[in-house]
VOLUM-716867 format. One record per residue: chain; x, y, z of N, C-alpha, C in turn; residue number from 1. Coordinates in steps of 0.2 Angstrom, whole numbers, plus 2048, in hexadecimal, padded with zeros to 3 digits. Atoms other than C-alpha are relative to their C-alpha. Layout:
+-------+-----+-----+-----+------+------+------+-----+-----+-----+-----+
| chain | nxx | nyy | nzz | caxx | cayy | cazz | cxx | cyy | czz |   n |
+-------+-----+-----+-----+------+------+------+-----+-----+-----+-----+
|     A |   X |   Y |   Z |    X |    Y |    Z |   X |   Y |   Z | NUM |
...
+-------+-----+-----+-----+------+------+------+-----+-----+-----+-----+
//
This chain:
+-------+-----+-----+-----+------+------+------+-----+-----+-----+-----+
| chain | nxx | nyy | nzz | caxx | cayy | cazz | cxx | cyy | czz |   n |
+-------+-----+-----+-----+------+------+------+-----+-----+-----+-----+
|     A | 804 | 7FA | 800 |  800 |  800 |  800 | 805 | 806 | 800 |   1 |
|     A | 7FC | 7FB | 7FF |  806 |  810 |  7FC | 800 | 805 | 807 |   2 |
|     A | 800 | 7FC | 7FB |  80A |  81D |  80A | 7FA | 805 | 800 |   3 |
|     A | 805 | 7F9 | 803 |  7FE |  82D |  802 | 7F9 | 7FA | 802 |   4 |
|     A | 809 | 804 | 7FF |  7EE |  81E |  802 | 801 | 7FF | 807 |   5 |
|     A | 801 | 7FF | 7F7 |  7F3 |  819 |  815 | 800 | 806 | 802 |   6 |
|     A | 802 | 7F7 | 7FB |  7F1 |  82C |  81B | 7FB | 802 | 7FF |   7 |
|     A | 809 | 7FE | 802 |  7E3 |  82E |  811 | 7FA | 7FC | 803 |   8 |
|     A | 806 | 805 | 7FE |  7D9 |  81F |  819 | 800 | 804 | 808 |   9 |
|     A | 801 | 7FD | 7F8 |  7E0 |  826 |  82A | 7FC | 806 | 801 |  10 |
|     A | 804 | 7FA | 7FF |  7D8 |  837 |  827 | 7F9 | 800 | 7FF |  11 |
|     A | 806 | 801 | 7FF |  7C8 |  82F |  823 | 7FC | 800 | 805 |  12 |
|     A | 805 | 802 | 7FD |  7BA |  830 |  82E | 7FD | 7FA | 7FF |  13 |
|     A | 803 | 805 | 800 |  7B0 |  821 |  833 | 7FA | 802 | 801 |  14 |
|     A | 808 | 7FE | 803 |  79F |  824 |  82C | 7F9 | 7F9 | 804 |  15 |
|     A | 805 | 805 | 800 |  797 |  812 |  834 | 7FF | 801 | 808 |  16 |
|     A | 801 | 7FF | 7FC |  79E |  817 |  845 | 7FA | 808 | 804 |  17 |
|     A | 804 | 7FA | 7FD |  796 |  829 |  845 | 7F7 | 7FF | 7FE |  18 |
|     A | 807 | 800 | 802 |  786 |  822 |  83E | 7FD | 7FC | 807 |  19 |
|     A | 801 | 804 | 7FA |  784 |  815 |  84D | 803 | 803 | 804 |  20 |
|     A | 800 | 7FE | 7FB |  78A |  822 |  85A | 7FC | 7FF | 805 |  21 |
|     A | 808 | 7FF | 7FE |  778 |  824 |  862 | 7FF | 7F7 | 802 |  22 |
|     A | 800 | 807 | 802 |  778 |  811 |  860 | 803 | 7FD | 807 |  23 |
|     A | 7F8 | 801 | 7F9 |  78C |  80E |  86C | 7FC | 803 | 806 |  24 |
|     A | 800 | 7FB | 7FB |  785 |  81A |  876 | 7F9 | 7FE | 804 |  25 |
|     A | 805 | 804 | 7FC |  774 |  811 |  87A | 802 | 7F9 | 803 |  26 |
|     A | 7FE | 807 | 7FE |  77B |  801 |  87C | 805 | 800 | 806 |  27 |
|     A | 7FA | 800 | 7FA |  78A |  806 |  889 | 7FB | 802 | 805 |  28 |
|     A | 805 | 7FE | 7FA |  779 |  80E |  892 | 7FC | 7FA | 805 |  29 |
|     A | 804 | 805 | 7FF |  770 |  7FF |  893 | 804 | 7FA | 804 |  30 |
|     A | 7FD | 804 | 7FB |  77E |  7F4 |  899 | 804 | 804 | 807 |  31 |
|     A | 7FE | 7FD | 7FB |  783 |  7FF |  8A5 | 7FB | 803 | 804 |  32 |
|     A | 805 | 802 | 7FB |  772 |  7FF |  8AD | 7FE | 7FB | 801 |  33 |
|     A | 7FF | 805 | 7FD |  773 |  7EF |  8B0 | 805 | 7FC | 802 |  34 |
|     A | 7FB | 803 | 7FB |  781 |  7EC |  8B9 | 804 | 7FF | 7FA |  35 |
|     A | 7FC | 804 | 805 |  78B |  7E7 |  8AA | 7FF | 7F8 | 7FF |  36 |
|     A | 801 | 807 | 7FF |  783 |  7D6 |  8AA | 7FC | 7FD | 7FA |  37 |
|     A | 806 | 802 | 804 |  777 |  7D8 |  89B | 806 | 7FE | 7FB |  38 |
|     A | 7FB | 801 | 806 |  780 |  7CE |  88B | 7FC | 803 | 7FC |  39 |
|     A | 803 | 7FD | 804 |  77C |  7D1 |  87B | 7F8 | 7FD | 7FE |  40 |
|     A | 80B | 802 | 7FF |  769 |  7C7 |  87A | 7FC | 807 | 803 |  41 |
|     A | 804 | 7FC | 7FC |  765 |  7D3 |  889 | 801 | 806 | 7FC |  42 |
|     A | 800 | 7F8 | 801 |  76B |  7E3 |  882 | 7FD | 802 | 7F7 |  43 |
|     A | 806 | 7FE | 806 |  763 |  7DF |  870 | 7F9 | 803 | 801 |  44 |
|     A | 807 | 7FD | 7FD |  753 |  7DD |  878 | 7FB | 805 | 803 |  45 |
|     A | 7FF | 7FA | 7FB |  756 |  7EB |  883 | 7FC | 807 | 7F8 |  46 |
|     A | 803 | 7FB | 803 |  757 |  7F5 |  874 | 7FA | 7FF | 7F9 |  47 |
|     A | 807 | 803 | 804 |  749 |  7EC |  86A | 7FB | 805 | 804 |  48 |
|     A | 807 | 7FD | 7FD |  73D |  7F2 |  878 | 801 | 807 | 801 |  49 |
|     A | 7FE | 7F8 | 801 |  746 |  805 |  878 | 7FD | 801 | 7F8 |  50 |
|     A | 801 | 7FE | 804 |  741 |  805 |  867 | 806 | 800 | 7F9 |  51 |
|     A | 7F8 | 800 | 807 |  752 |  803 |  85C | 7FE | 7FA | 7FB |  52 |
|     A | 7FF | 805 | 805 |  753 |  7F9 |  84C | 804 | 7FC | 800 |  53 |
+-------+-----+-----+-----+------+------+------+-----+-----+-----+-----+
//
């Protein structure tokens, strides 16, 4: 790979992490309201009955 294309990948923004901000950000809530004990089943459903796609 050239040097010029790796800098340019570095200077890239990540467009999938800014879209599912909102997303991290609900999910670090939910296990962190429950003790950090809910896995991932619980905190799907979690957010199933919050309303998230």
């Amino acid at each position: 790979m050239s040097r010029s294309t790796y800098y340019y990948e570095l200077s890239k923004t990540d467009k999938v992490s800014e879209r599912n901000a909102d997303l991290s950000s609900e999910i670090i809530v939910i296990f962190n309201e429950n003790k950090k004990r809910y896995g991932v089943r619980r905190v799907h459903k979690e957010l199933l009955n919050r309303g998230f796609r």
